[in-house]
C-alpha angles and dihedrals in degrees: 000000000000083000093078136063126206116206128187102206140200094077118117111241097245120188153034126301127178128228125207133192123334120275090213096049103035095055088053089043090052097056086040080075094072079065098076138077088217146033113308114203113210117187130189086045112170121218090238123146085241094062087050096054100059092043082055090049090043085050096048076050105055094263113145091214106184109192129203096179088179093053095039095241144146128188105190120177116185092183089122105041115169139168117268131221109266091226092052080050097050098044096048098044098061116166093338115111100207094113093079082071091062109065101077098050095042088052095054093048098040108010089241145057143160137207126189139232104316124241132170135132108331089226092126141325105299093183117208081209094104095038091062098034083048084056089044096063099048083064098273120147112219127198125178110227116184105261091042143306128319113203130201145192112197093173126014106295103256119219119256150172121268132171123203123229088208128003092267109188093205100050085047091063096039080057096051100039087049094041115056093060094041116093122270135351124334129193125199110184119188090037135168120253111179120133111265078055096061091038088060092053090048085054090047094047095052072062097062103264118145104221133161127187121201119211078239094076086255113129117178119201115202096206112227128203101239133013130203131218114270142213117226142153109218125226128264119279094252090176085064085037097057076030096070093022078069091047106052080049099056093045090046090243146135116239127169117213106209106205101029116122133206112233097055084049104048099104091057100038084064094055093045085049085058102040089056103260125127136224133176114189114227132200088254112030139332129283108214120184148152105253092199137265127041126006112212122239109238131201106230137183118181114219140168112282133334089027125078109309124240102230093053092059106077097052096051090051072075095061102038081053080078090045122114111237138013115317117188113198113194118205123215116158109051118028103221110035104121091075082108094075101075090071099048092042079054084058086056091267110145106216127156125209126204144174095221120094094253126194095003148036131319112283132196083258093058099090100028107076103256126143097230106135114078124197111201121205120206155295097323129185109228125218131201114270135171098258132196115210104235103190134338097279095037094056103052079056097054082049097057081042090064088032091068088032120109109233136014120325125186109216103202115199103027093153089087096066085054087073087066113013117077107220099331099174091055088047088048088055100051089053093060099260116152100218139144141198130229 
């Protein structure tokens, strides 16, 4: 039961909550830290299941990881890294795959690692398959076992030069984390920039790593022979940002993010200004409300940074559910993220979905028979609805969805926002949600 919220919706989301460090950059800083010969010190740490997924994977791994959960830190001191028994892998992980992260690190320290059959959100594909070519060609030796893949180093993993099909953010970071320890000079070209990107090789860097991006996607690593622990304060969640800033525009609210910060959140600042919604950017955070009357249909195609982010997609079709006219989103990074829709067209939205690149250019899903294109149809008034939570980013957006709602509505399978949202019911709470748990 305390798997599912009920939330009696209509209410505007009124008040101020506060976001800490980025659920896609503090889990990578985290196993960053096996890098270093001493203590790293990580600070805005959220208390987020993904976060204690990866102290329970340091620890099977030797890691003294020391928590202040008030404060936000993290002390994490790789000085006794051992190999860990495949079956306590297996069984912590779960459906998480951070392990994958892992292996390059872990190769360097020990000349060996394994990660087990891999889970996460079912939005797309995201393939492993670069993660490991990518290992391959530092030198690693990969074999597929039954329950999952054993890695191996059997000389000190060389640089190389490796071109991405498609910025992949994941494989950018596998790259980073197996590069600036290998020998000699390694190339990516087609890499991922986004932030969280840039802030791990800040964080890298602070290491020792020698590492250079070109405005051309093309990041080159100078491997060094040893790394220290480092001291950072990782950057504000912008996916929870863009996340409540939806929110407070589909209840017709006013909600102020503490900790948000203006330049990772441009892109989307300028579609929120043209779907009617208002911001003013504050020393400390980010005020985000409806001002009344019509919102405004868009036309709105996600992309790789610096366009509109994926991930910040699923919660504003919410919003434009409240939008008068016709908006098209087009998706472009992951094939099948507009599952999410059948529960929100259950609550009286009208949303279309088609295979064809609308409102925008060609894409890599345009020939392959995935429904990646969405027409939307407002405004709509929602209705409460017993709702299933599909995946992390599609059920915060089911939640904002009963949240404008009239009525009761019953949200099953809340347990997975809990892997990147701090604390959301509370926050719920102070925003003047009436919601319950179990």
């Amino acid at each position: 039961m305390n798997d599912l919220l009920r939330v009696n919706g209509g209410t505007p989301l009124e008040g101020t909550i506060t976001v800490r460090g980025a659920k896609n950059f503090v889990s990578k800083a985290m196993v960053a830290s096996l890098l270093g010969e001493s203590a790293s010190v990580l600070r805005n740490v959220p208390q987020i299941r993904d976060v204690a997924v990866v102290t329970g994977l340091l620890e099977l791994h030797g890691v003294t990881v020391k928590s202040d959960p008030d404060g936000g830190i993290l002390d994490l001191d790789p000085s006794n890294v051992e190999s860990a028994h495949v079956a306590d892998i297996d069984a912590h992980a779960g459906s998480s795959r951070i392990p994958i992260l892992f292996c390059g690190p872990l190769l360097h320290r020990l000349g060996e690692a394994f990660i087990p059959d891999l889970g996460g959100c079912r939005i797309g594909d995201r393939p492993i398959n670069y993660h490991l070519d990518i290992l391959r060609q530092f030198g690693a030796v990969v074999d597929k076992m039954p329950n999952g893949i054993q890695l191996r180093a059997p000389r000190r993993l060389q640089g190389t030069k490796i071109s991405l099909p498609y910025p992949s953010v994941g494989a950018t970071e596998q790259l980073l984390l197996t590069a600036v320890r290998a020998e000699g000079i390694t190339e990516l070209t087609g890499a991922a920039t986004e932030p969280e990107i840039m802030d791990l090789i800040a964080v890298l860097q602070k290491m020792g790593a020698i590492i250079s991006v070109d405005t051309d996607r093309v990041i080159r690593i100078e491997g060094v022979d040893r790394l220290e622990g480092y001291s950072h304060t990782a950057l504000g969640d912008r996916i929870e940002t863009a996340s409540w800033a939806s929110a407070a525009l589909a209840t017709g609210g006013d909600v102020t993010v503490k900790g948000a910060t203006q330049p990772e959140m441009m892109t989307f600042l300028n579609t929120f200004r043209k779907v009617g919604g208002r911001f003013d950017v504050q020393e400390d955070g980010i005020r985000f409300w409806h001002p009344g009357g019509d919102l405004d249909s868009i036309v709105l195609e996600t992309d790789v940074h610096p366009g509109f982010m994926t991930d910040w997609q699923q919660p504003l079709v919410v919003a434009l559910t409240q939008a008068k006219g016709l908006s098209i989103v087009h998706e472009t990074v992951y094939e099948n993220r507009f599952g999410f829709a059948d529960a929100l067209r259950k609550m009286g939205a009208t949303i279309q979905v088609y295979k064809e690149c609308l409102g925008g250019r060609d894409c890599r899903f345009g020939q392959r028979n995935f429904h990646h294109s969405a027409v939307v149809s407002g405004p709509t008034p929602l209705s409460a609805a017993d709702i299933e939570v599909p995946d992390l980013r599609g059920g915060f957006s089911h939640l904002i969805a009963a949240l404008a709602a009239k009525g009761t509505s019953t949200v099953r399978g809340i347990s997975l926002i809990d892997r990147g949202y701090e604390s959301f019911q509370d926050k719920l709470v102070a925003l003047g949600a009436d919601v319950s748990r179990g």
